[in-house]
N, C-alpha and C positions, 0 to 999 in steps of 0.2 A: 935470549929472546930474539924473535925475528923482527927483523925491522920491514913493515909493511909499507914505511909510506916510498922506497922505492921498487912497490909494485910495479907493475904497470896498468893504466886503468884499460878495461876493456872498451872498446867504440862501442858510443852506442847506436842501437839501430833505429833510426828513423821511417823506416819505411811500413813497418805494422802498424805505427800511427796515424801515416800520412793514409795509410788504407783505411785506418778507422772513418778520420775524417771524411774521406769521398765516399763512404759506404754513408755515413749518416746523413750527406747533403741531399736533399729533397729533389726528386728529380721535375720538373714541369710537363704536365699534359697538356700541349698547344691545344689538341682538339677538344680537350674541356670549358680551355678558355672562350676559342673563340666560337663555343656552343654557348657559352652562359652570355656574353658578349649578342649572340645574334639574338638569345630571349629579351636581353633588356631591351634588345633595339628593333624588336619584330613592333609592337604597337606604333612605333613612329616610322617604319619602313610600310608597312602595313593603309599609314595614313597618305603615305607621300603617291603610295601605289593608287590609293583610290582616286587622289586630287588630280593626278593628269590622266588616268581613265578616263575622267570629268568631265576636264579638260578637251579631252581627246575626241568624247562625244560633242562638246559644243561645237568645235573647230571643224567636224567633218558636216554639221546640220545646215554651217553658215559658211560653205566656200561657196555657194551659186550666188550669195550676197558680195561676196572678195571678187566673185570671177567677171559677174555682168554690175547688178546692180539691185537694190532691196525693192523688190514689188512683192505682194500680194495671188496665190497661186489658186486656182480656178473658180466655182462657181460658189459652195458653199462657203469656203471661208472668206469670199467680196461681201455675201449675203452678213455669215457674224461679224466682220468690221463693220459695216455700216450702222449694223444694231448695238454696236461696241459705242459709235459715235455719238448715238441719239441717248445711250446713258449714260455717258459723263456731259453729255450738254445738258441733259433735259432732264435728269436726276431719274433714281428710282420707283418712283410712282407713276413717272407719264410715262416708265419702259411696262410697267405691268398692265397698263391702261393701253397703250397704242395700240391703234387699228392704222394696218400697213398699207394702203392702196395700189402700191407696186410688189406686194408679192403676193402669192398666188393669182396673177392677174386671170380672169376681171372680180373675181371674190373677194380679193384683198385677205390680208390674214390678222387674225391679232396677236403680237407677238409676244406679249406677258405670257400665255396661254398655253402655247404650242410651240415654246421652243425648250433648251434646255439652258436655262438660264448661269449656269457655275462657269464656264469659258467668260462670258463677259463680265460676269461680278470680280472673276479676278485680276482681267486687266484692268477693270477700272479702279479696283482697288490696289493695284500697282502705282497706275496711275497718278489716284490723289495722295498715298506715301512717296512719291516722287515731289510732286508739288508741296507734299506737306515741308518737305524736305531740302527745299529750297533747290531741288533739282528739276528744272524743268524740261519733259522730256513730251515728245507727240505722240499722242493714243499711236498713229497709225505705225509708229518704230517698237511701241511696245508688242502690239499686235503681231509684226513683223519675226520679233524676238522671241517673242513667248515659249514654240516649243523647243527652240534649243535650250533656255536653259532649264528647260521642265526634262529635256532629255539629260541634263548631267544629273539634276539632283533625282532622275530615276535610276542612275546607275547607282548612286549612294540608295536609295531606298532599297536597289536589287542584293548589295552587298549585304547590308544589314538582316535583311530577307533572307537570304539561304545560310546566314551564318550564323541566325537563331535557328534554320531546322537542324543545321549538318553537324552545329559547332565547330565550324573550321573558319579559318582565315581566308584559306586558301579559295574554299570554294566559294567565297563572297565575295575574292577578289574576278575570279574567272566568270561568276556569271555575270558581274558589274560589267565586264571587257564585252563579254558576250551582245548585251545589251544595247552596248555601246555600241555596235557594229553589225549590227543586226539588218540587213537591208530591208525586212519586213515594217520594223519599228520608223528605221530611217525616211522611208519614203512618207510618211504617217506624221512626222517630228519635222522636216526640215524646215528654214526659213523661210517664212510666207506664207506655210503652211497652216493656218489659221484656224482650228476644226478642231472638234472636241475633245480628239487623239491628245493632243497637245498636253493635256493637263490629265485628260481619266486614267494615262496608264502610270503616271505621279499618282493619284489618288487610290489607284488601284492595290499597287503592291505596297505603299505605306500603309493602307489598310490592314493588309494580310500580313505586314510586320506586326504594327501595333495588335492587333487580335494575335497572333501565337503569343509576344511577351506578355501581354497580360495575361494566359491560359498557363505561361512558363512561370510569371509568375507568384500565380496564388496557386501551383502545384507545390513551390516551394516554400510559400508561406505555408500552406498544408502540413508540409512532411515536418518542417521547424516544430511549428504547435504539439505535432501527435509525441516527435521524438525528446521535448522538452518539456 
């Protein structure tokens, strides 16, 4: 008989395995991750972008306030402070009732009547939420204030706005920029700037948001019902 056990063993080969193993380790797609990474973090980037837009338009409404000093700018808006002052002193009913003596002189005007009363109901309803609020602040700094921050929360209205027609992000964040920085709006908006602008183009385009989402939807409610 052959005696086998002083064969010699053959070496073994380690290196088809070690192939196996690197062929089976999983290779990483960085551009996947840090794709799936910018979706999770696009809504909170998204936020941060509108917040100093916002930001960005109040700060540009209220530098002639930082540069000189907080007045009150020409004829019409001295005319709505004044009538700002006589309805938080003298309440709601003697503003719908007053006969003006000093304006349209010598006819005098009445001013419940013939003006456009939404500018002043919501500074004065700032106003007495201020004082509700233990925060006591002067009609005439609200007044002062009013359409810069009616210009940040239009940039938020603008976003929202083109981002229900377009469905993008993108284009909600650029027209909010837009808006912001508009010198048509700006001159209309800045501090002291006291006049109707102030508040109608806030109530404008949140209008024309909330009517498409409602029109968006009960399309949707629609299509649910037919398809279920």
């Amino acid at each position: 008989m052959k005696d086998d056990t002083h064969k010699e063993r053959e070496p073994i080969n380690n290196t088809e395995s070690e192939d196996e193993e690197f062929e089976e380790t999983p290779t990483v797609n960085y551009f996947e991750v840090f794709q799936s990474l910018g979706k999770r973090a696009a809504p909170s980037i998204n936020l941060a972008t509108l917040g100093l837009i916002s930001l960005l338009a109040f700060l540009i409404r209220i530098f002639s306030v930082i540069r000189y000093e907080s007045v009150i700018h020409e004829f019409d808006p001295w005319f709505n402070y004044r009538v700002t002052q006589f309805l938080t002193s003298e309440g709601a009913y003697a503003f719908w009732n007053w006969y003006d003596p000093e304006s349209w002189y010598p006819l005098g005007r009445i001013i419940g009547g013939t003006t456009y009363p939404g500018l002043m109901f919501t500074s004065a309803l700032i106003h007495w939420l201020c004082n509700t609020l233990l925060f006591p602040v002067d009609i005439r700094n609200i007044c002062v204030f009013l359409a810069p921050v009616f210009a940040a929360l239009t940039a938020i209205s603008s976003y929202y706005f083109v981002k229900e027609v377009t469905g993008r992000s993108d284009g909600g964040l650029l027209s909010a920029l837009f808006i912001a920085i508009v010198p048509g709006y700006i001159s209309r908006s800045v501090a002291g700037s006291y006049d109707n602008e102030a508040v109608a183009i806030f109530a404008l385009l949140t209008t024309f948001y909330l009517f498409l989402r409602a029109v968006n939807t009960v399309k949707n409610m629609i299509y649910f019902f037919e398809f279920n």
